[in-house]
C-alpha positions in Angstrom: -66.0 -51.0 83.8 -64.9 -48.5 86.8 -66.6 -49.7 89.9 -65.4 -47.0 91.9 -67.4 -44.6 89.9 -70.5 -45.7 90.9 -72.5 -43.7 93.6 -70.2 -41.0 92.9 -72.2 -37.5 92.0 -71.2 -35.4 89.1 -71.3 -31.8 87.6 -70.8 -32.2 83.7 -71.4 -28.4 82.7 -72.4 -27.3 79.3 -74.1 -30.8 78.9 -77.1 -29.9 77.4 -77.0 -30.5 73.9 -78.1 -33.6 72.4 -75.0 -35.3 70.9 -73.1 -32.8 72.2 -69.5 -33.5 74.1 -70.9 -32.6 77.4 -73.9 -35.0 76.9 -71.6 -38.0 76.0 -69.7 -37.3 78.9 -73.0 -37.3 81.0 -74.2 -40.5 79.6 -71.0 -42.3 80.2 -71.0 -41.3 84.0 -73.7 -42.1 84.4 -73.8 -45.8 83.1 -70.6 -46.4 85.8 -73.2 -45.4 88.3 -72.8 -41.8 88.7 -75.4 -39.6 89.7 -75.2 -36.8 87.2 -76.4 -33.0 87.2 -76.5 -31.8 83.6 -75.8 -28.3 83.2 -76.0 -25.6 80.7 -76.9 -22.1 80.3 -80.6 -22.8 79.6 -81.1 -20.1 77.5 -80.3 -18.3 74.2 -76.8 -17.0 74.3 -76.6 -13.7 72.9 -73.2 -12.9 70.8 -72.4 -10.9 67.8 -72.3 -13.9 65.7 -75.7 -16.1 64.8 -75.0 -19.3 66.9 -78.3 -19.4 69.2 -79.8 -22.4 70.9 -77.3 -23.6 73.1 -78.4 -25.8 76.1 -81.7 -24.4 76.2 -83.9 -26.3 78.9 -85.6 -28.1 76.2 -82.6 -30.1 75.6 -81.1 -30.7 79.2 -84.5 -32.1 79.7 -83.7 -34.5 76.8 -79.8 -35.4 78.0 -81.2 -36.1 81.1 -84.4 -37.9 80.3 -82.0 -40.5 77.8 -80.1 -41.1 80.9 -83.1 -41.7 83.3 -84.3 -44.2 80.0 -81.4 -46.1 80.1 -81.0 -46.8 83.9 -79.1 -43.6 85.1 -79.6 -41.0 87.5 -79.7 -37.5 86.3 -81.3 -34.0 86.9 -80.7 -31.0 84.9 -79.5 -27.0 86.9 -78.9 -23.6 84.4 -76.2 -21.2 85.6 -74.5 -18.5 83.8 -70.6 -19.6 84.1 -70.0 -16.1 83.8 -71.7 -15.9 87.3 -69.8 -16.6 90.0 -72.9 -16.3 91.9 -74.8 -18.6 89.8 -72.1 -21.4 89.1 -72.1 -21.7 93.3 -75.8 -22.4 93.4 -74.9 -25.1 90.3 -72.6 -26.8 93.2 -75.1 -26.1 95.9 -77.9 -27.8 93.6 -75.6 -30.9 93.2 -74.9 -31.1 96.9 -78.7 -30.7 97.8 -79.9 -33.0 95.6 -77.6 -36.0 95.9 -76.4 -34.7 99.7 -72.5 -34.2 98.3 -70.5 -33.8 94.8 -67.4 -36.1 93.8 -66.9 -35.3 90.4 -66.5 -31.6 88.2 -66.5 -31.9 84.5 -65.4 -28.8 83.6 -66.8 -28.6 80.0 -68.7 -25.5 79.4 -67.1 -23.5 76.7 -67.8 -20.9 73.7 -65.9 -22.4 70.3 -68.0 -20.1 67.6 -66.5 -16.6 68.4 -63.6 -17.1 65.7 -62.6 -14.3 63.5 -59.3 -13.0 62.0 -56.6 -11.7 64.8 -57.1 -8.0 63.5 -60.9 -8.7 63.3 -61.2 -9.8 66.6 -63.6 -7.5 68.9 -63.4 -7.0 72.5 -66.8 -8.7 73.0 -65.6 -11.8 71.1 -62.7 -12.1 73.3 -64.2 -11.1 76.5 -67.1 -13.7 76.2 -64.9 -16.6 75.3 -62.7 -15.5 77.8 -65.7 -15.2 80.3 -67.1 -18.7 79.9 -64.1 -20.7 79.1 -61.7 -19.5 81.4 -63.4 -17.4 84.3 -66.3 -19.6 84.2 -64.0 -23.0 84.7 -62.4 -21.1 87.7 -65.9 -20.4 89.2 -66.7 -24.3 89.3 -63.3 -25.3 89.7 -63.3 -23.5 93.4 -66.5 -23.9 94.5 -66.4 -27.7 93.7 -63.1 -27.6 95.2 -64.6 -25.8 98.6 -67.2 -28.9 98.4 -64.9 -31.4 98.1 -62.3 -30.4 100.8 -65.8 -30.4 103.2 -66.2 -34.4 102.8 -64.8 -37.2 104.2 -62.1 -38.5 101.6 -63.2 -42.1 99.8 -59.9 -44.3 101.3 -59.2 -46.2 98.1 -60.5 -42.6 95.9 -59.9 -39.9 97.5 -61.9 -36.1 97.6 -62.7 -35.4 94.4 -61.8 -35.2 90.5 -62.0 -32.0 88.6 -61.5 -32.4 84.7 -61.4 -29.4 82.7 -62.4 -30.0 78.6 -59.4 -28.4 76.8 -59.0 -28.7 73.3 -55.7 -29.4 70.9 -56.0 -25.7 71.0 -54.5 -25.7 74.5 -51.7 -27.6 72.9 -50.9 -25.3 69.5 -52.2 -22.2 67.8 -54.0 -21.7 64.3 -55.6 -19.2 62.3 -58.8 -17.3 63.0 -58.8 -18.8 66.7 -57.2 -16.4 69.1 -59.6 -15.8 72.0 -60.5 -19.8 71.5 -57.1 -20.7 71.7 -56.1 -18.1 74.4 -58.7 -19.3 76.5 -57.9 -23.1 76.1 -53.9 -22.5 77.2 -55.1 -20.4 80.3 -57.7 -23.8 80.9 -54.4 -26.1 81.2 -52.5 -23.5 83.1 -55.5 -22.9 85.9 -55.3 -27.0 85.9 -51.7 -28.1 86.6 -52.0 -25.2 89.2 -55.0 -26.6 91.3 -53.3 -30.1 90.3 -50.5 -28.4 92.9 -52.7 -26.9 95.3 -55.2 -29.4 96.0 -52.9 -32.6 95.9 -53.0 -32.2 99.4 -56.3 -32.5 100.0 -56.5 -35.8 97.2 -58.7 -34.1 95.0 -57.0 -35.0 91.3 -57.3 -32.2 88.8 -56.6 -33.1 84.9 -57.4 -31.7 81.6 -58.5 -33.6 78.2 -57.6 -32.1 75.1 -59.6 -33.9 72.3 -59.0 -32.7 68.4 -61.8 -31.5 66.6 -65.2 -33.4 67.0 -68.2 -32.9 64.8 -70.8 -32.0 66.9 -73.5 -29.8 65.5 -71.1 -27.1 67.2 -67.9 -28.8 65.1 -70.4 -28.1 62.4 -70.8 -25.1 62.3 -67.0 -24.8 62.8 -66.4 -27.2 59.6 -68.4 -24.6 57.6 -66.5 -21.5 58.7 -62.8 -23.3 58.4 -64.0 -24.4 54.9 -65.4 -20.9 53.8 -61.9 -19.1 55.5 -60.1 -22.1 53.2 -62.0 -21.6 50.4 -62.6 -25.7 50.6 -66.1 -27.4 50.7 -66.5 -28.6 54.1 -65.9 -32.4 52.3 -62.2 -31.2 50.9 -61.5 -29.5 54.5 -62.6 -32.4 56.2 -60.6 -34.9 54.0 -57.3 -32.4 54.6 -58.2 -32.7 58.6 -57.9 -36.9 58.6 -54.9 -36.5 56.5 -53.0 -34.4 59.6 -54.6 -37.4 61.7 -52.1 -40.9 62.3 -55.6 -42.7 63.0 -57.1 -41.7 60.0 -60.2 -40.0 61.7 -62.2 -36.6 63.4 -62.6 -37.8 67.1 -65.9 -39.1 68.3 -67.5 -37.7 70.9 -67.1 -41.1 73.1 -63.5 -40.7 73.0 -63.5 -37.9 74.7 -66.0 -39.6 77.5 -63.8 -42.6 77.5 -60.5 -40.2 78.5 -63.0 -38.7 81.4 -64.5 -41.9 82.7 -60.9 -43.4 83.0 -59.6 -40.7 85.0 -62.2 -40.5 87.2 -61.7 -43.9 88.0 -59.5 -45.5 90.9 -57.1 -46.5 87.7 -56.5 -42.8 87.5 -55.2 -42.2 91.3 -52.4 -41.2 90.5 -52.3 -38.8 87.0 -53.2 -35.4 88.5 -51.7 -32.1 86.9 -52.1 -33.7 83.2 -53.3 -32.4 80.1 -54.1 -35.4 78.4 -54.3 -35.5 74.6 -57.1 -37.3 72.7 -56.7 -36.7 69.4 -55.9 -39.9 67.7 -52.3 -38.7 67.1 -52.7 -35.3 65.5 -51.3 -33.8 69.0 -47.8 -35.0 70.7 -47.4 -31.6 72.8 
């Protein structure tokens, strides 16, 4: 569908969950023809909260063995985005691999630290802030410092950088704070690089999809419901009501949003924060 996306290299992190946003994102990529590193923490994520599991090796292994099984090109690299050290040998993994990196997906986040505003603890906050915010500006510069190093593609450019934002980036809600907080600051750090690195034609955007029901989105449909004192049907049901389409996102809208603006069709959106949330954001 996007020619010019194939023989590109990407970096989609926090890709390492089966069904997962990150992995749809992946797989799309790669069937245009990218070569694709998928990333993720590769461990156990320790947190006040009981939410374990996420992007251990395990699973990157499976993301990238369903791509490799369906025609694609795809290897797999752990880093800590709360490392700056660590998300710089992600890019130097990418660029010694495939021998250069075209495309950041900037999807990594935390979305389970929710609590009640005077709840909140500083170790909530600061690891949402850590991974979702700090850890997007790690990979954000040293895929920038990558990019600026290569020959630009004529008819492309340098580079794209897409950060995975969320209708939280857009408006505020209950119980979300750090989330939300951390999501705003996402958009801000974008239409900022959008500015600096213009120049260089490296395009830097945001998508902010609604709520999708990944076996993250479950687990957030189950605490929403319990804070509601709904069933997670009833809260659910209330959620498509707010929606003009009728419908939660899918996790392939979200990949559709990413593969167009990687594309040449995109050359010209840079600094955008791009809603995909079948109407239920206008901001």
């Amino acid at each position: 569908m996007y020619p010019d996306i194939k023989g590109k290299v990407a970096i989609v992190t926090g890709a390492g969950r089966q069904g997962g946003l990150g992995a749809a994102i992946a797989q799309r990529l790669a069937s245009e023809g990218a070569s694709v590193v998928v990333h993720d923490i590769g461990s156990r994520m320790e947190s006040d909260t009981k939410q374990d599991g996420l992007g251990i090796e395990a699973e990157m292994q499976a993301v990238a063995d369903e791509i490799r099984n369906s025609g694609g090109e795809a290897s797999i690299c752990s880093a800590d985005m709360r490392s700056e050290q660590q998300v710089q040998e992600l890019v130097d993994f990418a660029v010694d691999t495939y021998g250069r990196l075209d495309v950041l997906i900037n999807n990594a986040g935390v979305g389970f630290l929710f609590a009640p505003l005077l709840e909140m603890t500083q170790e909530r906050w600061d690891t949402t802030m850590d991974v979702n915010l700090r850890g997007a500006f790690f990979a954000l510069k040293w895929a920038a410092k990558q990019m600026v190093s290569q020959e630009a593609d004529p008819d492309w450019g340098r580079g794209r950088i897409i950060s995975i934002a969320s209708r939280a980036a857009k408006s505020g809600s209950a119980l979300t704070s750090a989330y939300t907080a951390s999501k705003h600051g996402l958009v801000g750090l974008t239409r900022s690089a959008a500015v600096e690195l213009g120049p260089q034609r490296i395009n830097v955007n945001a998508v902010c999809p609604n709520h999708v029901t990944t076996g993250l989105g479950e687990w957030q449909n189950a605490f929403m419901a319990k804070a509601r004192n709904q069933s997670v049907p009833e809260y659910l049901e209330a959620m498509r009501g707010r929606i003009p389409l009728g419908r939660v996102g899918l996790v392939e809208d979200t990949a559709k949003a990413c593969a167009f603006l990687c594309s040449g069709e995109a050359n010209y959106i840079t600094g955008e924060a791009m809603n995909v949330s079948g109407g239920e954001e206008y901001h």
